[in-house]
Residue, then its C-alpha position, 0 to 999 in steps of 0.5 A: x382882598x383889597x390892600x389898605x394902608x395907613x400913615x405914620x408921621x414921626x412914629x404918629x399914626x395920622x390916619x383915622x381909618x386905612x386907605x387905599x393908596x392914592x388916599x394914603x399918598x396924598x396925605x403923605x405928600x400934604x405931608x411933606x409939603x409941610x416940610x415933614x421929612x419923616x412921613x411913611x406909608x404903611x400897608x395893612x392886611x385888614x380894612x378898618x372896622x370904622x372905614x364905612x363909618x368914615x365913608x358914610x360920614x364924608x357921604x352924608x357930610x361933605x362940608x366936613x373936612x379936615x382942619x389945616 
């Protein structure tokens, strides 16, 4: 079983799927680069259920990022 993670800022989840964990810190660092303090990375015992969706979309449409 793989081990998948999400990312809680202030008690805000900030992920839309789990990640792997170079994924889910390197948001946590985007994070705290902004000057979060309080930013954890939790693990998770199941993959997403929209994780391919997800995939398939930053496949399929890789101009797509996250807005700043």
């Amino acid at each position: 079983m793989n081990n998948f993670y999400t990312v809680w800022v202030g008690g805000a989840e900030v992920t839309d799927f789990y990640a792997s964990l170079d994924t889910a810190t390197a948001i946590k660092n985007e994070y705290e680069s902004k000057g979060y303090n309080d930013v954890i990375i939790e693990k998770v015992n199941k993959p997403s259920p929209n994780a391919e969706h997800w995939a398939r979309l930053r496949r399929d449409y890789p101009a797509i990022e996250r807005a700043e």
